[in-house]
N, C-alpha and C positions, 0 to 999 in steps of 0.2 A: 594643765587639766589632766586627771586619770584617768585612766580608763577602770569604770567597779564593775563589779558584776552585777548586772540586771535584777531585782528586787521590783516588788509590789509597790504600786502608788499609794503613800499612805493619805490620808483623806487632809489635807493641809493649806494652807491660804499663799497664794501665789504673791509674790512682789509687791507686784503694781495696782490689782485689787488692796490692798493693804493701805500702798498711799491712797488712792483713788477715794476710798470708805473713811478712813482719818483725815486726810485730808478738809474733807469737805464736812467731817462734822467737827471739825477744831478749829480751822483755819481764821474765817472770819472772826469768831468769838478771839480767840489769842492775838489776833492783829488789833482787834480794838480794845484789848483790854491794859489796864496801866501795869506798868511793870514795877508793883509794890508788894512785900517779903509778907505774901497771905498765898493759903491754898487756891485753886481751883480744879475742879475733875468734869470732866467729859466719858460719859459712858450710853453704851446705847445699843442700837442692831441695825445692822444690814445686810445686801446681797450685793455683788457683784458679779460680773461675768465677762470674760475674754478669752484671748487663745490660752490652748493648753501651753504651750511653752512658744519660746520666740519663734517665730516663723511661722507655726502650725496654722491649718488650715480647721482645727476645732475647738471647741467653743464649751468652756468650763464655767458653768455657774455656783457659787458657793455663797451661804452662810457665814457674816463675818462676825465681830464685836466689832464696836467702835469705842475705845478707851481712850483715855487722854488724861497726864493732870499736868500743873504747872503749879510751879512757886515762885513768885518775882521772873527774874529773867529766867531758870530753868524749866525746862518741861520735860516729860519721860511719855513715851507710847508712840502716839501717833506726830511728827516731826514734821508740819504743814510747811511747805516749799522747800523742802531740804531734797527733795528724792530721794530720801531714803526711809522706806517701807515704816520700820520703826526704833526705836533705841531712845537715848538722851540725846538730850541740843542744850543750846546757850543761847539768849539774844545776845549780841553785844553789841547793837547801836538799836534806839527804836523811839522815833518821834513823829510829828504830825506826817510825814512822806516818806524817809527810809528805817527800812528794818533788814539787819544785818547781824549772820547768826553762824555756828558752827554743830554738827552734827555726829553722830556718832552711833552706828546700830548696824544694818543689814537685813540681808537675804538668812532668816533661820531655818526654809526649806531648800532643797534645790530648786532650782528653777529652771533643770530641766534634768529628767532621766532616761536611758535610755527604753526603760519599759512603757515611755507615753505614746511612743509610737513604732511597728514595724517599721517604717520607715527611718528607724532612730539607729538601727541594732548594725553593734560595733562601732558607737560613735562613744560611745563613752556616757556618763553623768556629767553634768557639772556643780561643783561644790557647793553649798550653801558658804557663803563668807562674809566678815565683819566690812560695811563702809563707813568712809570718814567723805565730810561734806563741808563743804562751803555754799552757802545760801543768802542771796538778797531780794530785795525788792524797792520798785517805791513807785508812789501814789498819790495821786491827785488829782481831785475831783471821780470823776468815772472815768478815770483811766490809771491803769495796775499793769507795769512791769514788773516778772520776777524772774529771775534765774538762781543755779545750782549748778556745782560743778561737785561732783560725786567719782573715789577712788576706790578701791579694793586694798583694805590694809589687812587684810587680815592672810595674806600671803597664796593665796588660790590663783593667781595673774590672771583677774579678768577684767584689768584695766583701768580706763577712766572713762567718764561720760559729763557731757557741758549741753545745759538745760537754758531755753528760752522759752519763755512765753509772754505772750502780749494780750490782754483782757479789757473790755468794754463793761463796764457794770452800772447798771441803773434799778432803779425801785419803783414796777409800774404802781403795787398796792402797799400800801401800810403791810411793813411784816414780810413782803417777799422783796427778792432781791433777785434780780437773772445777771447772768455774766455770759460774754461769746468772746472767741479769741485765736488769733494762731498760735504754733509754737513749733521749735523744732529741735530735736538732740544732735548734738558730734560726738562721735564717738572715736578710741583713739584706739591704735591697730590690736593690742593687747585684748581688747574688748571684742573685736569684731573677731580676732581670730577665736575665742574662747566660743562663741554662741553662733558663727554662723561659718566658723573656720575647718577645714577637714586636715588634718596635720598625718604626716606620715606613718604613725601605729593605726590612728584612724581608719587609712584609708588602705592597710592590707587589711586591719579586722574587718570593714564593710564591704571592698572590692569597690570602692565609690575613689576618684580621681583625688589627688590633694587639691585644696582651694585655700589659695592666701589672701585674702582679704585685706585692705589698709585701712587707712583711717579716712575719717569724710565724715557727710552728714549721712546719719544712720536710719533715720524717720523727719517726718514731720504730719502736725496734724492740726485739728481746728478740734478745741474744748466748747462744749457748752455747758452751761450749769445752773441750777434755779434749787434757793433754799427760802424756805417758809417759817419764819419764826412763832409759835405757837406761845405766846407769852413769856415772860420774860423768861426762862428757862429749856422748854421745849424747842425742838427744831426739826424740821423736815426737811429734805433734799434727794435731788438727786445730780450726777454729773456723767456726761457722753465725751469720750475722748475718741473722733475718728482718724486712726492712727494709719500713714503709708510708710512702708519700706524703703527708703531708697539707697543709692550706691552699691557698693558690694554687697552689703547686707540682704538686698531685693534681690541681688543675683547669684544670692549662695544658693548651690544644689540642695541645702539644708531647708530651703523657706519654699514654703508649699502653698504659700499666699501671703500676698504683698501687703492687704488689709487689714489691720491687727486693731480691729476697733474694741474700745472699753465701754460699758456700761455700771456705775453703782445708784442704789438707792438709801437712802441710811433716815433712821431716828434718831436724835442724839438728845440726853438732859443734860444742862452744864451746871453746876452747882459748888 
């Protein structure tokens, strides 16, 4: 990671709001749709809101899009269970229980600069960079396993990340659908040194101590989610990710609070 010289925050959609807001207005529809060589688009609006960057103790609301199209097995935009924000994907396995895919896109802002917080200065940026992903799931009845195991190719060393999550889903009315579930990421030391790491330029530009972070689990949290189907096209939802720090990660001098809860809300039309 470099250290840039401190610049203005330019008004831009963070990571994980990204997935969070696509996720949730594609996901369902492309998991149950047949994977036959015809269009489909996903397009819409939402908000989300979370910390400003990993650790922080403030809270960024923003204005999204929710885009999405697919064609047979390819989809481009919003890349539902891949963890990665957005890009191109592939299914390559997907029947009545498993669906198994690969992914391709990233982080196209930073996702953290030094100018989001005094508390930042002399730590440096860190890059915006291309992920490559690996993504599954599988399902049965109202009960939905997925995971992702998400890398940095595009050469910024900020690691790798291995995604769980475990989901409940039932349909109390016609048309809606709620989900509740845990989950948790590991993160590998490349990672944790980049976002919550102080490395030796660091910590004479800040006067802050070096911190080597390893690997472990880096959070974990409990998802809830409810979407409303407004005839066959329309969709309403929204989903709550109450997210905790732990390991190093929770004990980097970097994180200002351990709590990194997510909120989105989205409209989406699929067509």
């Amino acid at each position: 990671m470099r250290l840039d010289t401190p610049r203005r925050r330019k008004a831009v959609v963070p990571g994980l709001a990204w997935a969070l807001v696509l996720g949730a207005g594609g996901a369902r529809a492309q998991d149950a749709a047949p994977l036959v060589d015809a269009w489909h688009f996903t397009a819409g609006f939402g908000l989300a809101s979370g910390p400003r960057y990993p650790g922080s103790d403030e809270t960024r609301t923003r204005a999204l899009p929710v885009l999405g199209a697919s064609y047979g097995r390819w989809f481009i935009g919003g890349l539902p269970g891949a963890g990665v924000p957005a890009g191109l994907g592939v299914v390559l396995v997907q029947d009545e229980h498993w669906r198994l895919g690969l992914g391709l896109g990233g982080n196209f802002v930073k996702p953290r600069q030094e100018s989001d917080s005094p508390a930042l200065q002399g730590l440096g940026d860190i890059k915006a960079t291309a992920l490559g992903s690996v993504f599954a799931s599988w399902r049965e009845g109202w009960f939905e396993a997925r995971g992702n195991v998400q890398t940095d190719v595009g050469g910024q060393h900020e690691g790798t990340r291995a995604s769980l999550d475990l989901d409940v889903r039932f349909s109390p009315l016609p048309g809606l659908m709620v989900s509740a579930g845990p989950g948790l990421t590991w993160a590998d030391r490349q990672y944790t040194q980049a976002f919550f790491g102080i490395n030796a330029a660091q910590s004479a530009a800040s006067g802050r101590p070096v911190y080597t972070p390893g690997s472990g689990i880096e959070s974990v949290r409990l998802g809830l989610g409810a979407s409303y189907r407004l005839g066959a096209q329309w969709s309403v939802g929204t989903r709550l990710s109450l997210v905790q720090l732990r390991g190093d990660a929770a004990a980097s001098p970097i994180t200002q609070k351990k709590a990194q809860d997510h909120i989105a809300v989205f409209a989406a039309y699929r067509f």
